[in-house]
C-alpha positions in Angstrom: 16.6 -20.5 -41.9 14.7 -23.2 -40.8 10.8 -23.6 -41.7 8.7 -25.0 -38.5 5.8 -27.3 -39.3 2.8 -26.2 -37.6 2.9 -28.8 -34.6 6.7 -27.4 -34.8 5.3 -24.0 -34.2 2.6 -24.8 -31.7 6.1 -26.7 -29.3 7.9 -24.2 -29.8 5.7 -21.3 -29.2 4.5 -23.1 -26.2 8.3 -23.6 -24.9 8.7 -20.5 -25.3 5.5 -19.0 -23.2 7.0 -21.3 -20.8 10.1 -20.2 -20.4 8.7 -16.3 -20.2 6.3 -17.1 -17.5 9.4 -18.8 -15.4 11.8 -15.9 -16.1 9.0 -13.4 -15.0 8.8 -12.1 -18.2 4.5 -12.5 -18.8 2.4 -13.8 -16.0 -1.1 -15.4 -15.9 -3.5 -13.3 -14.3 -6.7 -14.3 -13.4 -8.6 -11.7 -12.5 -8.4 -7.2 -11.6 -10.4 -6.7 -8.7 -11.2 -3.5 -6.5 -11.7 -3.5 -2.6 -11.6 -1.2 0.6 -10.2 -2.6 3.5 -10.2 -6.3 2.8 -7.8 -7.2 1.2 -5.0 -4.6 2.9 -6.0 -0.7 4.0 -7.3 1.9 2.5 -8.6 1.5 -1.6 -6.9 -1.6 -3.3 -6.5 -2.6 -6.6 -6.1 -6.3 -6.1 -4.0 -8.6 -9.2 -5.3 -12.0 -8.8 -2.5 -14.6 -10.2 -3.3 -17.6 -11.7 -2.1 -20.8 -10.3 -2.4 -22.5 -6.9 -0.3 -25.6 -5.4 -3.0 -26.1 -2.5 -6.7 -27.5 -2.8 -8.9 -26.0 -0.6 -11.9 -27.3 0.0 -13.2 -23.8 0.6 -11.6 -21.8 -1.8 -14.0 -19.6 -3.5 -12.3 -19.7 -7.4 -11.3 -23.1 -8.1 -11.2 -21.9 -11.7 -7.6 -19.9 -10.7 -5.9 -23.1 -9.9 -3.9 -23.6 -12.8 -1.7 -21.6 -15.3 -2.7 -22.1 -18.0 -6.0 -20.5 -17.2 -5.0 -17.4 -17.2 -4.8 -14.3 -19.2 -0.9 -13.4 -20.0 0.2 -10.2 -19.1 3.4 -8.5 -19.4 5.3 -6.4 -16.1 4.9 -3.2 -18.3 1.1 -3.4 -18.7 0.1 -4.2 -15.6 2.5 -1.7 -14.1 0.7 0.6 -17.0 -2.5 -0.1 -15.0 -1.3 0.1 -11.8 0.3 3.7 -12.3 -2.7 5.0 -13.7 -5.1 4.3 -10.5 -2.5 5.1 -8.3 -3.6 8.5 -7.6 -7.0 7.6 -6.6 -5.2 4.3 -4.7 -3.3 6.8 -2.5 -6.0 9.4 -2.0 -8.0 6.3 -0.1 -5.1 5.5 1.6 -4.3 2.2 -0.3 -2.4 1.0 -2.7 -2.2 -2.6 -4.5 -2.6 -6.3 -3.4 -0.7 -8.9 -5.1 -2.9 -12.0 -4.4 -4.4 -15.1 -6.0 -4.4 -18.0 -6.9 -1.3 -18.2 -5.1 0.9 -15.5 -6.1 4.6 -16.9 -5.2 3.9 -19.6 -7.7 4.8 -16.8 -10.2 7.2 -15.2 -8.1 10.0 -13.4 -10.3 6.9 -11.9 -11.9 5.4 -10.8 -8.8 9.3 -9.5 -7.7 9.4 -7.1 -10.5 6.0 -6.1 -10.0 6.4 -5.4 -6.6 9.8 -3.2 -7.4 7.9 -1.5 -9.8 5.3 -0.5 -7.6 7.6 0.8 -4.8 9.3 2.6 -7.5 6.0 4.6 -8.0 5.4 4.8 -4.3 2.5 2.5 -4.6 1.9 0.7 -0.9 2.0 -2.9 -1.4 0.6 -6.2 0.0 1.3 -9.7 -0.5 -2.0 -12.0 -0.2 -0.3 -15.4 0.3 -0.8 -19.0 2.3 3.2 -19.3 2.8 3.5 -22.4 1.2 5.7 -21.4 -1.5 7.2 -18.7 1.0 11.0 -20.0 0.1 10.3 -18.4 -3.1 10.1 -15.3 -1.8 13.8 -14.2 -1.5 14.8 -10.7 0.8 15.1 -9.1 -2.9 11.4 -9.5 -3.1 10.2 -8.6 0.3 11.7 -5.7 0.9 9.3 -4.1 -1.9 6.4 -5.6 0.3 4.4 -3.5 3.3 2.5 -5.9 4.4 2.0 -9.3 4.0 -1.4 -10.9 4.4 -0.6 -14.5 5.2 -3.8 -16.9 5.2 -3.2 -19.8 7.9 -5.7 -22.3 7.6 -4.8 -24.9 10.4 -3.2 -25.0 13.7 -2.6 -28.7 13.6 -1.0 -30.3 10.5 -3.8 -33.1 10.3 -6.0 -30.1 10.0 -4.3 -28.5 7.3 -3.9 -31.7 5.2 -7.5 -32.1 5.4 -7.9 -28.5 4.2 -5.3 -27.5 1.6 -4.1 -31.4 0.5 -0.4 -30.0 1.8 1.5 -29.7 5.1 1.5 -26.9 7.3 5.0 -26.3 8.1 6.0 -24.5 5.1 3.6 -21.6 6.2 5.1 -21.7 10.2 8.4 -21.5 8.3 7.6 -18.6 6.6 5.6 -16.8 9.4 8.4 -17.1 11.4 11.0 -15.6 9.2 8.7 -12.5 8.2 8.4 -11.8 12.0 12.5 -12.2 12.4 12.6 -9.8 9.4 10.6 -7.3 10.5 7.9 -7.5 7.8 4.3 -6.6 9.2 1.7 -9.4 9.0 -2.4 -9.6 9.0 -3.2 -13.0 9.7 -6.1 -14.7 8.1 -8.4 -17.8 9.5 -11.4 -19.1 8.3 -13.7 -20.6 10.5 -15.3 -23.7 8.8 -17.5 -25.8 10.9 -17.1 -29.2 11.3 -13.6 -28.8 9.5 -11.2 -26.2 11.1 -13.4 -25.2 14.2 -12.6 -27.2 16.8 -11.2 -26.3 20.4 -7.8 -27.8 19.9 -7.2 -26.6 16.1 -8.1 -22.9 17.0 -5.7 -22.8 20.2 -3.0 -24.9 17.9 -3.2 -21.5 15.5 -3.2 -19.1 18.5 0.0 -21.0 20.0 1.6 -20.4 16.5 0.7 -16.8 15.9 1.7 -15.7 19.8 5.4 -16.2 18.6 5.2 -13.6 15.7 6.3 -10.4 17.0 5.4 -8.3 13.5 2.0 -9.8 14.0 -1.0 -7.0 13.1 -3.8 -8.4 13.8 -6.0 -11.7 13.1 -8.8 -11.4 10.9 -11.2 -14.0 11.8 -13.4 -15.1 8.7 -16.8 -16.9 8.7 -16.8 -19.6 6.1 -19.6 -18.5 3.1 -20.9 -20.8 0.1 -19.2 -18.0 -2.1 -17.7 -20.5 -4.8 -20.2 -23.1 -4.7 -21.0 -22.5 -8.0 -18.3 -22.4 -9.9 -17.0 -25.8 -8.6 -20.5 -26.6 -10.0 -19.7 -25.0 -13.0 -16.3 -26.3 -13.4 -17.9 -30.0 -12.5 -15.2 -30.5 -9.6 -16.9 -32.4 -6.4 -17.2 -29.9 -3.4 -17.0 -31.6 -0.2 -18.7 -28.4 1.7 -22.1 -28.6 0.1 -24.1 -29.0 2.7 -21.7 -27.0 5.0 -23.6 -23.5 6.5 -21.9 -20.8 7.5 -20.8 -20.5 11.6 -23.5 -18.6 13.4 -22.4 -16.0 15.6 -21.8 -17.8 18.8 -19.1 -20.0 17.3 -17.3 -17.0 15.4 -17.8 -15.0 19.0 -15.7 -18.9 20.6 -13.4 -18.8 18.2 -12.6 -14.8 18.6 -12.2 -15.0 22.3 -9.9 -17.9 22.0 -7.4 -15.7 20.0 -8.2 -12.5 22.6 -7.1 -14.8 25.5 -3.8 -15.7 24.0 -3.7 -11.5 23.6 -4.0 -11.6 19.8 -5.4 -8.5 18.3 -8.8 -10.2 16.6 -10.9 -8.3 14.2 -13.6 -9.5 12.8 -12.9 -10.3 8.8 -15.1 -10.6 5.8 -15.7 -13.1 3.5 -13.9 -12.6 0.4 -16.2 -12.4 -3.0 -15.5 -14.7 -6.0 -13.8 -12.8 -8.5 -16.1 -12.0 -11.3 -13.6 -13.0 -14.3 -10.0 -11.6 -15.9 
């Protein structure tokens, strides 16, 4: 038998974590969250995953972008926890949210947890931007109910700007939920001075005419939510002196969706998580 030194142990250990959070094993979770009716219908219990390939310069928890910041979790437990709301989850006509973070980054996790849940007739929703969306094979979406895909940019200068990453991975994966059927709520944020304008907003109304499985659009006024934990994490944030859209810009940007015959509703701001 061989005897590992300590720094032999700490590799090896580590290699192995590694290797479970691939295979799906564990997952990093960042935080357990409750909502009604914002983040999917009805009473959700909401499983924030650690680990994000975009950089928003919005985003509310920088502090979920990586990994490694997560707590680990095995399937069982948080299926455990998951089965033991249910009842309440179904009596307010809900179920759970798989969100993050960007979920798909840990996607054979997410798969089984997803199987899992339709096993135990829990209604599921997939919070995701789409940019990972090859990730998500058929296997995988057929144990999601609804997907609620966050599309941040019409045009792809845009959505550099935003996110740090190109758009078309998310068109690409809008487009094959539609031609497979699965039903989408589509998120935008309205930021002013950053995704507001005229010819962004009818860029993201072009895109989203074409999806057929296509909800509604929830249209979401930019808030100084996370300001302070990219304080806190010492992480420069470009939107400091950014104020949220008054009410004749969200009212623009609403009717600019309603004339392309998009069904708008108004959406809320989503809180900062409060911890794992």
């Amino acid at each position: 038998m061989t005897t590992l030194t300590p720094s032999r142990c700490c590799e090896d250990g580590r290699a192995t974590q590694i290797a479970a959070l691939r295979s799906g094993e564990i997952g990093a979770v960042h935080a357990w969250l409750r909502s009604t009716d914002t983040d999917g219908p009805g009473t959700r219990l909401v499983l924030r995953m650690s680990g994000c390939p975009l950089r928003c310069q919005y985003c509310h928890g920088p502090d979920s972008w990586r990994l490694r910041d997560g707590t680990l979790h095995t399937v069982d437990a948080v299926v455990a926890r998951i089965v033991r709301d249910a009842p309440l989850l179904r009596a307010g006509g809900g179920g759970v949210t798989l969100s993050g973070g960007e979920p798909l980054l840990q996607s054979s996790f997410v798969a089984e947890v997803l199987r899992r849940c339709h096993e135990e007739g829990v209604h599921t929703v997939l919070d995701t931007s789409g940019y990972l969306g090859r990730r998500a094979d058929d296997a995988l979406l057929d144990n999601v109910d609804l997907v609620l895909l966050d599309v941040k940019s019409g045009l792809p200068d845009v959505y550099r700007a935003v996110t740090g990453r190109d758009l078309a991975p998310t068109l690409e994966f809008a487009r094959r939920l539609s031609e497979r059927g699965t039903a989408m709520w589509v998120r935008f944020v309205v930021v002013p001075g950053l995704t507001d304008s005229w010819d962004n907003v009818a860029a993201v109304a072009e895109h989203l005419s074409a999806l057929r499985t296509l909800d509604r659009v929830e249209v979401i006024p930019f808030e100084q939510s996370g300001r302070e934990t990219w304080r806190t994490l010492g992480k420069a944030y470009r939107l400091e002196m950014t104020e949220p859209p008054d009410e004749e810009l969200m009212e623009r940007v609403r009717a600019q969706f309603r004339a392309s015959g998009l069904p708008v509703r108004e959406g809320r701001a989503v809180p900062a998580p409060a911890g794992s």
